[in-house]
N, C-alpha and C positions, 0 to 999 in steps of 0.2 A: 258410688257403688261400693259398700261391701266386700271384702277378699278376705274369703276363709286362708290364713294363715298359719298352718301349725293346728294348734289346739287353739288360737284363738283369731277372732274375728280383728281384723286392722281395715283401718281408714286409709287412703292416699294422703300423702301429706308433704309437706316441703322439707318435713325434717327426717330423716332417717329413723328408725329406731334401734335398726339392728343393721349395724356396718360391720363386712367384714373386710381383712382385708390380708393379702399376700403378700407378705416382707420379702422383698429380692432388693439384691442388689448389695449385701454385704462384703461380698469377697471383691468386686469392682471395685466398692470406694476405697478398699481400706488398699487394693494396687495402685488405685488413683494418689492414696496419700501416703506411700513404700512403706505400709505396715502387714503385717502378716494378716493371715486370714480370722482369727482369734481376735484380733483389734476389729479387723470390721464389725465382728458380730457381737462384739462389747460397744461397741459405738452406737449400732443396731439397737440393742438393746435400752440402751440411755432415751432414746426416742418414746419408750412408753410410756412411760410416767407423766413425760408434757401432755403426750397424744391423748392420755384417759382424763385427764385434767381438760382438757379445752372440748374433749369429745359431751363432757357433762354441761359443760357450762352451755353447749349447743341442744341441750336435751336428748341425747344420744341414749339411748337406755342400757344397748349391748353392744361389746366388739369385741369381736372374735378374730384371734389372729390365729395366720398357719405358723406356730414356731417350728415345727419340725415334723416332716413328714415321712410317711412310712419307705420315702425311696432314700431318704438321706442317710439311712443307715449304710448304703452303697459309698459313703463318699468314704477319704482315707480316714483310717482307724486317729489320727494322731486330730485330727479336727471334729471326729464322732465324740474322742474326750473330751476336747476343748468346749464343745458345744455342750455336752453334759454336766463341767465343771461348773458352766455360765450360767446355765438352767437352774443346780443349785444352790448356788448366789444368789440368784437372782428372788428367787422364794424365801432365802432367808431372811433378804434386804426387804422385798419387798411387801411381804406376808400384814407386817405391821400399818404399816403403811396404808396397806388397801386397806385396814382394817380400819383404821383411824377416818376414810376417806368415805367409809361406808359402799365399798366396793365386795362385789361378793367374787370369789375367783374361781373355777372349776373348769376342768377339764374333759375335754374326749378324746379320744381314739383308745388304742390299746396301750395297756399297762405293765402288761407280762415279758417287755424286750430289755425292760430297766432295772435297773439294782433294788435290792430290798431298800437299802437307807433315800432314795429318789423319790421310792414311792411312799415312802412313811411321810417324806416329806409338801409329797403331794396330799394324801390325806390328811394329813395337819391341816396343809395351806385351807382346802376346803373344808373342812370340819371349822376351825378359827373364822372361817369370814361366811358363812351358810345361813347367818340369819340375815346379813346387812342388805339394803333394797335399795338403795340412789342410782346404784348402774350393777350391769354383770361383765368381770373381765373372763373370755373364755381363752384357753390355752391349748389351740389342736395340737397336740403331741404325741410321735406315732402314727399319724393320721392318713386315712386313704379312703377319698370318696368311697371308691371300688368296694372299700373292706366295712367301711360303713354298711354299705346296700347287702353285700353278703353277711353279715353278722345282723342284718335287721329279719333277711330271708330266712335267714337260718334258725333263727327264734320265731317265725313265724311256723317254720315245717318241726318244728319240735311239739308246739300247741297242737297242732295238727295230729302230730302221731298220739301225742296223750290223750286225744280225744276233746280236745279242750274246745275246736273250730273245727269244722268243718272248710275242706279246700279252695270249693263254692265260695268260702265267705271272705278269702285275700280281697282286698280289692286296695287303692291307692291309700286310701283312710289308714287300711290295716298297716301296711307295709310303714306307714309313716311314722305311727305310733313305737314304732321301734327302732326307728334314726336316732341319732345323734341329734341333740337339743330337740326332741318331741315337744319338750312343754315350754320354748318361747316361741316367738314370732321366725318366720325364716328372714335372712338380711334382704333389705331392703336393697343396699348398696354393696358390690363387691371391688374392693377397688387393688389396684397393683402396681406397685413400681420398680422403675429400672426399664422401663420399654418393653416389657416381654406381653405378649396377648394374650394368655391363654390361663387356664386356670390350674392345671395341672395336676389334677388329682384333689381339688378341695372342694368339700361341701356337693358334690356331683347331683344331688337329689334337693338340696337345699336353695340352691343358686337358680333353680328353674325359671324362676321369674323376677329374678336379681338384675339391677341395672349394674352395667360393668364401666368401670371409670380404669381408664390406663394412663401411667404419665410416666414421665422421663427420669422423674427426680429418682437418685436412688435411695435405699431407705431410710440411711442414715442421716439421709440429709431432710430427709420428711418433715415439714415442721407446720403450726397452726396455721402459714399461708398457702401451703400447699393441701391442707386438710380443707381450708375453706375453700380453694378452688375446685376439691371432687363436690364438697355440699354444693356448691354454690351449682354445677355441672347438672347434679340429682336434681336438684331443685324445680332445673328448667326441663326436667324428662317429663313426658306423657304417658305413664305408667297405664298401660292398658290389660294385663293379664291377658291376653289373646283374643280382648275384644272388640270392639268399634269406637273412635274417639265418637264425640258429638257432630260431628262432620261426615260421617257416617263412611269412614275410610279405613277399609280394613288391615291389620296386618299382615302380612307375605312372610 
């Protein structure tokens, strides 16, 4: 069967296309191994570069990480830098690199909480890798389902007042075409570690019929055997979108 996804039509299939997934677990390991909270999420960060490397060699087409979220501005001011400073570096190191790799990088959520030179840096990063097609790495920064839904609402009641759509005419289609990633696929896979269940404010609209994978490992420690254990996990789901396997047994 068919699943309209996004703007485009997806098959069921054993391989993901579009995995996202919740980095937790930084501040843990890096207690776990008496480094400061700055070390973990440098350690954290050192995990992507394998993770987008092996996530291709599996035919993964997109992976969307939560790097930072619209409540993490609440944490102490001296780790909102540190985390800032790492962000970056992290574009500076890595900008090339995706680009060599034929990785295209872009980002959502909101733009306006961050420095001018952050965000120049962000538009570099995507302008420099905008044409490459092997995979897409996405970067939620700032991000918040919640704020997602209302900035998608909220450009839908703006068409509305111009006269552009009638009220009548919202329906799920409409609303969708103005989230965050409209024009790929929604993830297939949402996966999270450190133990925590829940999703926390990511992707809220997009995860609707996301299979969720939670494991122990924390994320620094995340590596292609633990990646193959969520595939391996997805693999063996029965991805039914709210309807009847062949056995004719419905979902609850």
């Amino acid at each position: 069967m068919a699943v309209e996804n996004g703007s485009q039509t997806q098959e069921p299939s054993a391989v993901p296309r579009h995995v996202a997934i919740i980095m937790d677990g930084n501040s843990r390991w890096a207690k776990k191994h008496g480094l400061n909270t700055a070390g973990g999420h440098r350690a954290g960060v050192e995990v992507i570069r394998g993770l987008l490397e092996y996530t291709r060699e599996r035919g993964i087409e997109i992976v969307t990480l939560f790097a930072f979220s619209s409540e993490n501005w609440q944490r102490p001011s001296l780790e909102v830098q540190a985390l800032m400073k790492l962000f970056s570096t992290y574009l500076d190191k890595e900008t090339k690199q995706l680009n060599e790799d034929g990785v295209r990088l872009r980002f959502i959520g909101r733009r306006d909480r961050f420095s001018s030179s952050l965000r120049k840096q962000m538009d570099y990063s995507e302008q420099a890798t905008r044409f490459n097609r092997k995979s897409q790495l996405v970067l939620a920064v700032d991000y918040g389902g919640q704020w997602d839904i209302a900035n998608a609402t909220r450009q839908l009641a703006e068409k509305v007042a111009r006269g552009e759509m009638r009220s009548d005419e919202i329906d799920e289609a409409a609303l969708d075409s103005f989230m965050s990633l409209a024009d790929v696929p929604k993830p297939d896979l949402c996966i999270r570690t450190a133990n925590e269940q829940r999703i926390s404010n990511f992707l809220l609209w997009q995860l609707a019929y996301s299979e969720l994978y939670f494991c122990d490992c924390l994320w620094p420690d995340f590596n292609e055997a633990e990646m193959a254990k969520a595939l391996d996990a997805y693999a063996r789901r029965d991805r039914r979108y709210g309807s009847r396997d062949n056995d004719n047994h419905s979902d609850k």
